[in-house]
N, CA and C atoms as a LAMMPS dump frame, in Angstrom:
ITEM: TIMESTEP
0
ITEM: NUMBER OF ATOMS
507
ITEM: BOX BOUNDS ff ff ff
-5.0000000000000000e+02 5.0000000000000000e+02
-5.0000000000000000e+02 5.0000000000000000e+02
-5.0000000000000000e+02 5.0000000000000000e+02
ITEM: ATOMS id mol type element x y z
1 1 1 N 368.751 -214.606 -310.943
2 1 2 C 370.176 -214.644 -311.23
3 1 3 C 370.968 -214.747 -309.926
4 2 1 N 370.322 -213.914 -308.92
5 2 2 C 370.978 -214.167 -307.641
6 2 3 C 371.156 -215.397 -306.729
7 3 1 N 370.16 -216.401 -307.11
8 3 2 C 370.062 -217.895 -306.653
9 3 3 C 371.241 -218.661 -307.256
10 4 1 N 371.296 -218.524 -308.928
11 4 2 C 372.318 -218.873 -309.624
12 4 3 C 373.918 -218.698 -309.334
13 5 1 N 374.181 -217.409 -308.913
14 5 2 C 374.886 -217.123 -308.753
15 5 3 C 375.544 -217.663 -307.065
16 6 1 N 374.151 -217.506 -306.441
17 6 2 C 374.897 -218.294 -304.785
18 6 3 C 375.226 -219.531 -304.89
19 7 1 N 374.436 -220.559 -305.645
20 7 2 C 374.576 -222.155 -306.288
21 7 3 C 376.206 -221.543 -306.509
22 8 1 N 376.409 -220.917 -307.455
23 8 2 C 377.373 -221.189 -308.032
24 8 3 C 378.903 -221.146 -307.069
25 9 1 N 378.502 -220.084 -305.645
26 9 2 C 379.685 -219.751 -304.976
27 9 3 C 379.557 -220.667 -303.615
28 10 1 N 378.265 -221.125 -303.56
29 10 2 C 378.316 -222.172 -302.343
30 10 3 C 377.757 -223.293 -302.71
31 11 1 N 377.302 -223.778 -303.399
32 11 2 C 377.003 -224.904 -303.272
33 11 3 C 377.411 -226.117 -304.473
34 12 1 N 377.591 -225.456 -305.701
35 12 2 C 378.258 -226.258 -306.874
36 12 3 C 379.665 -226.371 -306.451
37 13 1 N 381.397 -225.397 -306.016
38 13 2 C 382.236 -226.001 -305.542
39 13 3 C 382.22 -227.421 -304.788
40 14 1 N 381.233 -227.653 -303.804
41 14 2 C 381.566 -228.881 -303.982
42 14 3 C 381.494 -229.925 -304.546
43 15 1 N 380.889 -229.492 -305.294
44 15 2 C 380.461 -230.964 -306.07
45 15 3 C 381.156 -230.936 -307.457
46 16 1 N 382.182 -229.95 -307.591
47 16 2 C 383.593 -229.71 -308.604
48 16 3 C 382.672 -229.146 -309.883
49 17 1 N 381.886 -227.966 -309.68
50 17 2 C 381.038 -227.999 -310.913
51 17 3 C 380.491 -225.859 -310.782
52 18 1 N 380.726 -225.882 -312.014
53 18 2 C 380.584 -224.054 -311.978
54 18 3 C 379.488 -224.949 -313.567
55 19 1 N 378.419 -223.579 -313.169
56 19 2 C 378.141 -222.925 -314.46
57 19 3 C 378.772 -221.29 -314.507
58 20 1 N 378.964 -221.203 -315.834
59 20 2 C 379.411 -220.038 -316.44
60 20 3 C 378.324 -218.9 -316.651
61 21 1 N 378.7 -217.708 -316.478
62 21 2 C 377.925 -216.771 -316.512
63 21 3 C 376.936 -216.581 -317.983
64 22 1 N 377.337 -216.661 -318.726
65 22 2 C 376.693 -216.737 -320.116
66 22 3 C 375.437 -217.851 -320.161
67 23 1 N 375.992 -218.805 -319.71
68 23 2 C 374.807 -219.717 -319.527
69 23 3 C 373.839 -219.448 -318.47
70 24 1 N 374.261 -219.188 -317.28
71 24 2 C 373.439 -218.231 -316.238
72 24 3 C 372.165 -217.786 -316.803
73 25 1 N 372.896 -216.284 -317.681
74 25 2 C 371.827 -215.666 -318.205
75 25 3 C 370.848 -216.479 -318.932
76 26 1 N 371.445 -217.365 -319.856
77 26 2 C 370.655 -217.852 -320.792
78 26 3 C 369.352 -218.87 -320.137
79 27 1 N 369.85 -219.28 -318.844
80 27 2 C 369.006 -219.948 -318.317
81 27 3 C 367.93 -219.009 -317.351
82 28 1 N 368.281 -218.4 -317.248
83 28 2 C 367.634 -216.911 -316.191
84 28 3 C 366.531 -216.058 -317.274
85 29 1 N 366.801 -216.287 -318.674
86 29 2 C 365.971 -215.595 -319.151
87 29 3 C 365.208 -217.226 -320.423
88 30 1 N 365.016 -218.19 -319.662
89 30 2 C 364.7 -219.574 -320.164
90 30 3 C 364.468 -219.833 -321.663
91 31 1 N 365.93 -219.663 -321.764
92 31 2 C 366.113 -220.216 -323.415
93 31 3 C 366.103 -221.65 -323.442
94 32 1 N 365.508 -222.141 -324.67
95 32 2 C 365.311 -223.198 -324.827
96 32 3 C 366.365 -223.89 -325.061
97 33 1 N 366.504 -225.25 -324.268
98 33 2 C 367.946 -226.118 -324.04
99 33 3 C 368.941 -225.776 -323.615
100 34 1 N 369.03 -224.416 -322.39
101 34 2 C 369.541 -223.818 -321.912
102 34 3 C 370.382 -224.799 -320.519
103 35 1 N 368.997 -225.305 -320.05
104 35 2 C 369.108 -226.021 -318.637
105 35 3 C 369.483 -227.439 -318.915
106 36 1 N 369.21 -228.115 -319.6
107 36 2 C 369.063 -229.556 -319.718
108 36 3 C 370.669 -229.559 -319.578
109 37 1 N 371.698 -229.313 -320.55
110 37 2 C 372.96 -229.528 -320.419
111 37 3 C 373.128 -229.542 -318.573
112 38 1 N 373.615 -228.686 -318.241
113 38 2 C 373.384 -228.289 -316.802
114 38 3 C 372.753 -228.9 -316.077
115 39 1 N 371.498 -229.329 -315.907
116 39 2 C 370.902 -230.511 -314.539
117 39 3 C 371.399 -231.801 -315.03
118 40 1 N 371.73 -231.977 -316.551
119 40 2 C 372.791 -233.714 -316.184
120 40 3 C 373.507 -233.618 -315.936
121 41 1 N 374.166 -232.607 -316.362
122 41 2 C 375.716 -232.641 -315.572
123 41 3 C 375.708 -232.735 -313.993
124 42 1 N 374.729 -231.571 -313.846
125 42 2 C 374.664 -231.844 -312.388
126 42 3 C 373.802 -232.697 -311.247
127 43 1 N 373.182 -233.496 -312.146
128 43 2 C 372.765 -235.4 -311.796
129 43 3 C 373.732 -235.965 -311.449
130 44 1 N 374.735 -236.125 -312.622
131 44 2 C 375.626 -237.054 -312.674
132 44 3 C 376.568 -236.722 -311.432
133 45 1 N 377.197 -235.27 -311.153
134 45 2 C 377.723 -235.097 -310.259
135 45 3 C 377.295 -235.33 -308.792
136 46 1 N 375.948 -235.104 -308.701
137 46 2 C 375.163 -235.261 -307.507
138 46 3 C 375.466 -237.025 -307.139
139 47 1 N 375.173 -237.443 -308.33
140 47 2 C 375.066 -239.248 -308.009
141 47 3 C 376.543 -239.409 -307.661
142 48 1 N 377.275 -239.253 -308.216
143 48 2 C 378.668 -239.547 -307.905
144 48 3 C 379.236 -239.127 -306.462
145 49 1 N 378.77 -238.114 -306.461
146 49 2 C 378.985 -237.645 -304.248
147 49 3 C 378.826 -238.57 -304.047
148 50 1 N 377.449 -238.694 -304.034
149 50 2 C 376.435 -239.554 -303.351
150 50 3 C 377.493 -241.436 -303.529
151 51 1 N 377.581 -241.73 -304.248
152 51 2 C 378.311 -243.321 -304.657
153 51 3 C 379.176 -243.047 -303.631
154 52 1 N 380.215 -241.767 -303.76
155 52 2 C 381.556 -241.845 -303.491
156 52 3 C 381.26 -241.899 -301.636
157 53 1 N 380.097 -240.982 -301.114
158 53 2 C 379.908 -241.364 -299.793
159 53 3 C 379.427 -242.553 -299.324
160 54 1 N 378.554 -243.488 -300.162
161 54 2 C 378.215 -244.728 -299.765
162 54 3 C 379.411 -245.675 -299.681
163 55 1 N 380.506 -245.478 -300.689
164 55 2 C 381.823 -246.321 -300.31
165 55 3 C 382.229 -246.575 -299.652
166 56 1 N 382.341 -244.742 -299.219
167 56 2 C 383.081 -244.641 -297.592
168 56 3 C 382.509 -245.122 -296.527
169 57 1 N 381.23 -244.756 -296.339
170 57 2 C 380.486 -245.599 -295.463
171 57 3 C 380.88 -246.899 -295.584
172 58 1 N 380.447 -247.785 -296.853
173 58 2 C 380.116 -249 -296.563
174 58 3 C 382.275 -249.931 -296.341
175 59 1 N 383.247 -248.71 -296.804
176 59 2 C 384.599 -249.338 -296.669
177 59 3 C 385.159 -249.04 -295.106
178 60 1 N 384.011 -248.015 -293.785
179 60 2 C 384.237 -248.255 -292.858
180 60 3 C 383.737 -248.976 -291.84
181 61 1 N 382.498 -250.094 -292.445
182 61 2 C 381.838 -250.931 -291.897
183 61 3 C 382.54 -251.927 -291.859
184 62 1 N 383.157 -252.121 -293.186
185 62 2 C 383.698 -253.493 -293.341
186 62 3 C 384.824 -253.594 -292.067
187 63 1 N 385.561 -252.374 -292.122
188 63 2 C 386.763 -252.22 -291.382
189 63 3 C 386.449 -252.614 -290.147
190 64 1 N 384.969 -252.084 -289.749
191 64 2 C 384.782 -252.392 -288.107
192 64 3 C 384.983 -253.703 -287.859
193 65 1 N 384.179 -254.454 -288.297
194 65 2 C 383.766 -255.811 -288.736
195 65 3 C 384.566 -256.584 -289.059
196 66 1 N 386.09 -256.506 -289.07
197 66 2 C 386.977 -257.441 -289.657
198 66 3 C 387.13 -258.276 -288.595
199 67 1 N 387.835 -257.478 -287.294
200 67 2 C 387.866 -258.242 -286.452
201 67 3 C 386.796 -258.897 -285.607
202 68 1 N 386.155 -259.029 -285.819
203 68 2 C 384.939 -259.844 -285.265
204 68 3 C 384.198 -261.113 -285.407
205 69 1 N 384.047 -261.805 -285.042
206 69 2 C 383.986 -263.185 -285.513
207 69 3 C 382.363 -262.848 -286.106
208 70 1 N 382.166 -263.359 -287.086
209 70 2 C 380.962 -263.278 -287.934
210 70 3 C 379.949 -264.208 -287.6
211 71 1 N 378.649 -264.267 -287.676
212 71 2 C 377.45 -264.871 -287.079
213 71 3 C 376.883 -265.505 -288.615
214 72 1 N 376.257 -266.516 -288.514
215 72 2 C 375.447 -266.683 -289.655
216 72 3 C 374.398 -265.54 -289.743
217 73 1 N 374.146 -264.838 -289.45
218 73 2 C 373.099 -263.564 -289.737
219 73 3 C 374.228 -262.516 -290.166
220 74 1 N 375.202 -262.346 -289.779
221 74 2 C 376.203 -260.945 -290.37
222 74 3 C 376.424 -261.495 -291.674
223 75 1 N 376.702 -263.058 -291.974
224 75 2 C 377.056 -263.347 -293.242
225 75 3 C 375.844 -263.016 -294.118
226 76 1 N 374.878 -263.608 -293.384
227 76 2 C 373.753 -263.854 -294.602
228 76 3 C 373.626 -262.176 -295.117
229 77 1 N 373.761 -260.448 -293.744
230 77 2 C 373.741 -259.858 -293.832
231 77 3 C 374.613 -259.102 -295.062
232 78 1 N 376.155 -259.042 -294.731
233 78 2 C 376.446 -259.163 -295.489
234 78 3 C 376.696 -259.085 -297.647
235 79 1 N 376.457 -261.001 -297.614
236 79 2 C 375.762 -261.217 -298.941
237 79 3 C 374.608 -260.357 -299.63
238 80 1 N 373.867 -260.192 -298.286
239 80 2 C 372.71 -259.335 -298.825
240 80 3 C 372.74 -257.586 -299.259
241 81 1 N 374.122 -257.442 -298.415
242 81 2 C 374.326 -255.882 -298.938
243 81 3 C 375.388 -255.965 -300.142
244 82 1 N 375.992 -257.002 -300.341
245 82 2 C 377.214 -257.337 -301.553
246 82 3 C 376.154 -257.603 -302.748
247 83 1 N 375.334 -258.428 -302.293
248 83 2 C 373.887 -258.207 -303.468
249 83 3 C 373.786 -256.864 -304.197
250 84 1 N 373.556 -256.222 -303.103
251 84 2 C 372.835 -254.844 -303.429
252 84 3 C 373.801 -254.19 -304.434
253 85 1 N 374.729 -254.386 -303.996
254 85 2 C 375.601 -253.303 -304.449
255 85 3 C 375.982 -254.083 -306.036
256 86 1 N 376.199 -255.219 -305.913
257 86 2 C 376.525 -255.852 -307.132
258 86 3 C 374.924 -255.443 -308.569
259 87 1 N 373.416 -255.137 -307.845
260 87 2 C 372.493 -254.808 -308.522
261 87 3 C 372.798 -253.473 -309.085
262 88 1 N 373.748 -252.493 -307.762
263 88 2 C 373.567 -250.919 -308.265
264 88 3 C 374.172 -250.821 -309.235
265 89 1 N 375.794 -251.67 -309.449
266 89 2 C 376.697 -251.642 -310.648
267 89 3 C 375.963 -252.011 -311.681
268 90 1 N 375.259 -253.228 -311.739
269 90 2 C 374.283 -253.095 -313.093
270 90 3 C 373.668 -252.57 -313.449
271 91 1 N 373.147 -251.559 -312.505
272 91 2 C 372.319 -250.593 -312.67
273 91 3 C 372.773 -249.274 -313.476
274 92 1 N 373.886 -249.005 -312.537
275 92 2 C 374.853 -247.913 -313.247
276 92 3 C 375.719 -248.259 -314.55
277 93 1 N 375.71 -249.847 -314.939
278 93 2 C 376.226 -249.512 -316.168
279 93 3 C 374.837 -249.44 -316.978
280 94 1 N 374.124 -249.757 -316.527
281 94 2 C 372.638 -249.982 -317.639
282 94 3 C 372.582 -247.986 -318.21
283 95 1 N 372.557 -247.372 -316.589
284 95 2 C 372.544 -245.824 -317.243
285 95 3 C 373.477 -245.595 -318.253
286 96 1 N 374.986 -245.843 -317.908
287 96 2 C 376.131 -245.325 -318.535
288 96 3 C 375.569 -245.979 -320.091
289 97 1 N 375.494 -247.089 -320.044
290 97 2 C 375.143 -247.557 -321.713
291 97 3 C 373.941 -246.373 -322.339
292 98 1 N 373.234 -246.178 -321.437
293 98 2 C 371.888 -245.915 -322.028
294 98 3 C 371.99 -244.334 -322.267
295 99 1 N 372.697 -243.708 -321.483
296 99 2 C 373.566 -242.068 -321.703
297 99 3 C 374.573 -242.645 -322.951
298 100 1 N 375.241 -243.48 -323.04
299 100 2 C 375.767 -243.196 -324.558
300 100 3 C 375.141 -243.398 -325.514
301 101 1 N 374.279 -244.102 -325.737
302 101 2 C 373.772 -244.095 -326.584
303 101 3 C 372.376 -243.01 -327.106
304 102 1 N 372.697 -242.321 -325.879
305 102 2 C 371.734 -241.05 -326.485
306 102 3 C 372.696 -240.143 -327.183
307 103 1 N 372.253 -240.123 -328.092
308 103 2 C 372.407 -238.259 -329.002
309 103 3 C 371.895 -237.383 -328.168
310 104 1 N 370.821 -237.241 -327.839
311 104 2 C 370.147 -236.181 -327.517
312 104 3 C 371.324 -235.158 -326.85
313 105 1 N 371.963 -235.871 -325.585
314 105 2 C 372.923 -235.496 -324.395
315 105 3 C 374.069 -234.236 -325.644
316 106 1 N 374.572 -235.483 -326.235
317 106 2 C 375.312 -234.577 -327.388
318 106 3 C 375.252 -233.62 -328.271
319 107 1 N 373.774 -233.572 -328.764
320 107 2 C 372.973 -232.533 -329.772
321 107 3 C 373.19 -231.262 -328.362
322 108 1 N 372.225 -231.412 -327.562
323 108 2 C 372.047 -230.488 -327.01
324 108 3 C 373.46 -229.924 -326.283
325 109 1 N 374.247 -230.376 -326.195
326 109 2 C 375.608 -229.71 -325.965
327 109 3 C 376.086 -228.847 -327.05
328 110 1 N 375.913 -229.405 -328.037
329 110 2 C 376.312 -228.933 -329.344
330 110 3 C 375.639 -227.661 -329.873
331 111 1 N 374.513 -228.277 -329.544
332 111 2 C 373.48 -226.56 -329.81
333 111 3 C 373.676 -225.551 -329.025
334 112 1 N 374.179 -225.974 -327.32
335 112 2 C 374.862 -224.638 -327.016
336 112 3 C 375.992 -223.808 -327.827
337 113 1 N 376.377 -222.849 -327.773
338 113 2 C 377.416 -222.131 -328.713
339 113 3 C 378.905 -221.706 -327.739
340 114 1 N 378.06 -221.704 -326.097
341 114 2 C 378.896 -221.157 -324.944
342 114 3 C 380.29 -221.877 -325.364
343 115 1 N 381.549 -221.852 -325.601
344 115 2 C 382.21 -222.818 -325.673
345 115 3 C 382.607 -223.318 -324.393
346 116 1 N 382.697 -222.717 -322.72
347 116 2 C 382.707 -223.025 -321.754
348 116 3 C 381.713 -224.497 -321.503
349 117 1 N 380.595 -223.892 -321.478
350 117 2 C 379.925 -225.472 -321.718
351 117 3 C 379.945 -226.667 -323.001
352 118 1 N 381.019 -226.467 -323.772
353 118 2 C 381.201 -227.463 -324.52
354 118 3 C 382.783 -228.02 -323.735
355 119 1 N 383.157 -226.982 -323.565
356 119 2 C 384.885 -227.399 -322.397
357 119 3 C 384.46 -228.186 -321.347
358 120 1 N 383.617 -227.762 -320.753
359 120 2 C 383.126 -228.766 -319.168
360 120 3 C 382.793 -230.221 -319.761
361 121 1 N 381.802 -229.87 -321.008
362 121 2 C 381.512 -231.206 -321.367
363 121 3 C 382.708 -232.589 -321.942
364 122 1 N 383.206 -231.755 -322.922
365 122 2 C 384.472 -232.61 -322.907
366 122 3 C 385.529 -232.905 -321.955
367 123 1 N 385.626 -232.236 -320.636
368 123 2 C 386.048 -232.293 -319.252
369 123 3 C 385.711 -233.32 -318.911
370 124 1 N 384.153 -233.01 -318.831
371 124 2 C 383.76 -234.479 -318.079
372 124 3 C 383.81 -235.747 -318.56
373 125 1 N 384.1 -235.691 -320.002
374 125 2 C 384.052 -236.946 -320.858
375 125 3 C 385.801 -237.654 -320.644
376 126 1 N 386.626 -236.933 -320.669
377 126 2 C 388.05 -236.94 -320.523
378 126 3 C 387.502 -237.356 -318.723
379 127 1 N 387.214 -237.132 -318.071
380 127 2 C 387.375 -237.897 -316.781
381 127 3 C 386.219 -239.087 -316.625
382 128 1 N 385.419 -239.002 -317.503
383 128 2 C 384.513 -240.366 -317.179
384 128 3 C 385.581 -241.623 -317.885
385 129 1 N 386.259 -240.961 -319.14
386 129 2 C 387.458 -241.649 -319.679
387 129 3 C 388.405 -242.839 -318.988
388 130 1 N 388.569 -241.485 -318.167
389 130 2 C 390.072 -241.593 -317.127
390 130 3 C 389.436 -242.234 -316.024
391 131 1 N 387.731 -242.377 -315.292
392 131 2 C 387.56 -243.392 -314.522
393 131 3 C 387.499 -244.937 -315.074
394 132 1 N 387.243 -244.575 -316.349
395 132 2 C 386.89 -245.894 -316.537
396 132 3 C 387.945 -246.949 -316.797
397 133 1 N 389.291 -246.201 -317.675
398 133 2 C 390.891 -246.746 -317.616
399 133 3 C 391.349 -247.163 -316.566
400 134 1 N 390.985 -246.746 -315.034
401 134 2 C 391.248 -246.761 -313.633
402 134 3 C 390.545 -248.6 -313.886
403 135 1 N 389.033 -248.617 -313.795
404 135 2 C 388.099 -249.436 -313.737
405 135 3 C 389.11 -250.535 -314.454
406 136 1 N 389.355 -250.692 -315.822
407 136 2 C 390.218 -251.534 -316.091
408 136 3 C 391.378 -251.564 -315.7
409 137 1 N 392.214 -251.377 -315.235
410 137 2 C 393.276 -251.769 -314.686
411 137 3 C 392.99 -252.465 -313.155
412 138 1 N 392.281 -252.26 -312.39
413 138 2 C 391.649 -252.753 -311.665
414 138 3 C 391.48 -254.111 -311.81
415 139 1 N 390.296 -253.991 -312.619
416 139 2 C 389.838 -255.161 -313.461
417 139 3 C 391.371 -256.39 -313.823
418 140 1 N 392.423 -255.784 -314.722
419 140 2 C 393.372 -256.522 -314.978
420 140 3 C 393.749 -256.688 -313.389
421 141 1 N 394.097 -256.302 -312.968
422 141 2 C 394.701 -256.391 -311.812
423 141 3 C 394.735 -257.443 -310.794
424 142 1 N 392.927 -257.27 -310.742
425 142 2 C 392.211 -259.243 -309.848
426 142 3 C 392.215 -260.108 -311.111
427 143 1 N 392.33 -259.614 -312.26
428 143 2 C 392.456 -260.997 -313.269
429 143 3 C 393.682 -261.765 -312.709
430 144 1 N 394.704 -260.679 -313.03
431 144 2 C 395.88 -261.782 -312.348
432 144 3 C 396.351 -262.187 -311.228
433 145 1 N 395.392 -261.635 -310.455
434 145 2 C 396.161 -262.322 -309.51
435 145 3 C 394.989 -263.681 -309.135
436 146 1 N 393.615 -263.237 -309.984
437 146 2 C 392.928 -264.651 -310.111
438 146 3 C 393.592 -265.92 -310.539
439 147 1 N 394.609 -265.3 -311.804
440 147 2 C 394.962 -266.523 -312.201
441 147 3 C 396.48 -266.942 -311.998
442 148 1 N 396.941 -266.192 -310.798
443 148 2 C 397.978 -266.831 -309.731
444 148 3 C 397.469 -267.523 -309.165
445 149 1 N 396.317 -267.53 -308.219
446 149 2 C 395.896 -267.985 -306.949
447 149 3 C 395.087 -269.857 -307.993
448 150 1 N 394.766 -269.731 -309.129
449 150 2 C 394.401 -270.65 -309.787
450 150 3 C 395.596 -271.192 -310.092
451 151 1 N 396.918 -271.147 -310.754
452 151 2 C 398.316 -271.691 -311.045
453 151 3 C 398.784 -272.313 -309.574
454 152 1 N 398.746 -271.639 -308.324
455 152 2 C 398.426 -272.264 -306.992
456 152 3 C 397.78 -273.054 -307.01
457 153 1 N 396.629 -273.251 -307.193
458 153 2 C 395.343 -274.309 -306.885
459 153 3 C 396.191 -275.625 -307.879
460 154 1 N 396.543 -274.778 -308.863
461 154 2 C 396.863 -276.319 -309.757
462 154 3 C 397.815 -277.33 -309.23
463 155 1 N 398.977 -276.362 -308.656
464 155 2 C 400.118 -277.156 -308.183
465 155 3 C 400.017 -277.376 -307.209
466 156 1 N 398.978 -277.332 -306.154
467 156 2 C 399.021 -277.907 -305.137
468 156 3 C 398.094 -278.856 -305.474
469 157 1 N 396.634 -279.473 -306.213
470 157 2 C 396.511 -280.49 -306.684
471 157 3 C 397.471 -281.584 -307.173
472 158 1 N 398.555 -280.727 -308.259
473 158 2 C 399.213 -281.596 -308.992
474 158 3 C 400.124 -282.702 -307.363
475 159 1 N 400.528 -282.017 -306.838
476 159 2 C 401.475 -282.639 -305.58
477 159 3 C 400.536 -283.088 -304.878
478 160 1 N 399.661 -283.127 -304.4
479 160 2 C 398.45 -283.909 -303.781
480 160 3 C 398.05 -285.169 -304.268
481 161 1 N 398.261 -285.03 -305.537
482 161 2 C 397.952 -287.036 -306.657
483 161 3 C 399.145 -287.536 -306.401
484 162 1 N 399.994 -286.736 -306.486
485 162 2 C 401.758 -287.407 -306.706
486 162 3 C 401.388 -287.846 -305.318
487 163 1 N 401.432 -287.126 -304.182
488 163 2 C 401.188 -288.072 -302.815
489 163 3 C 400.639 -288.775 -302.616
490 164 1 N 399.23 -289.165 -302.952
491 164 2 C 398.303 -289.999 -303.133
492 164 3 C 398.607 -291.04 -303.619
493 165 1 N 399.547 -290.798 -305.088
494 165 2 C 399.741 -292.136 -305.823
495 165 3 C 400.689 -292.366 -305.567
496 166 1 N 402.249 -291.94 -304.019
497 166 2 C 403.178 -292.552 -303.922
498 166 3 C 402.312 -293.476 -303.139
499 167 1 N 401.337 -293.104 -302.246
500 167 2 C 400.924 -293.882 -300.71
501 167 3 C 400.086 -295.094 -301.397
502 168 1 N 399.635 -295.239 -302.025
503 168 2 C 398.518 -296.359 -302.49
504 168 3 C 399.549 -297.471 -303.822
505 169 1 N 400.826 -297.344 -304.106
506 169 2 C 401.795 -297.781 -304.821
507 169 3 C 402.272 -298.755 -303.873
């Protein structure tokens, strides 16, 4: 209980995540489906540090790198890490699909009784929510201005023939 309890005062704050004392016990004296709620939650939180520090990393590389004139090896470099990352997103939605569509995640929330761990859980669902509303608006966001920069492309074609076909008239 005393391990639990230090997790709980040093090392879960950061990662925005308490277990509750009730569950503590219940896991301290290994009731069945006690833990499982609890290590996904605290997967998911772990992975998410973890994403949110690779960002940062990889959004202060870019920064270095702006000003610098680029090599055919930084590009090819590059592509090859925009690869990567474009694989992890498929990757991570492949989980996210594959976590909803489990019951299990849900049963076993449900079979807890703690209502604290049914609050965290719907917590976290209300913010996986609220990232993902972020994600779309985003999303809308380069749509349009994709299809500015395309309404551009058009009209500067369109005036490019008109020139073409005053000069050859």
């Amino acid at each position: 209980m005393g391990n639990w309890n230090l997790l709980n005062r040093k090392v879960f704050p950061k990662l925005d995540f308490y277990v509750p004392e009730g569950m503590l016990s219940r896991i301290v004296l290994s009731s069945p489906g006690a833990i499982e709620p609890v290590l996904n939650t605290l997967r998911k939180k772990i992975e998410k540090k973890l994403a949110d520090i690779e960002s940062k990393k990889l959004s202060l590389e870019v920064l270095d790198t702006r000003n610098l004139e680029l090599t055919h090896e930084d590009l090819h470099l590059a592509e090859t890490r925009i690869l990567a990352q474009l694989a992890q997103m498929k990757v991570d939605e492949e989980n996210i699909q594959r976590t909803m569509n489990q019951d299990l995640v849900v049963e076993s929330c449900y079979k807890v009784k703690d209502p604290m761990i049914l609050r965290q859980f719907l917590l976290e669902k209300d913010q996986t929510i609220l990232n993902f509303q972020e994600i779309v608006k985003i999303l809308q966001t380069k749509v349009e201005k994709l299809e500015r920069l395309v309404q551009l492309k058009d009209t500067r074609i369109e005036e490019l023939t008109k020139k073409n076909a005053f000069f050859h008239v």
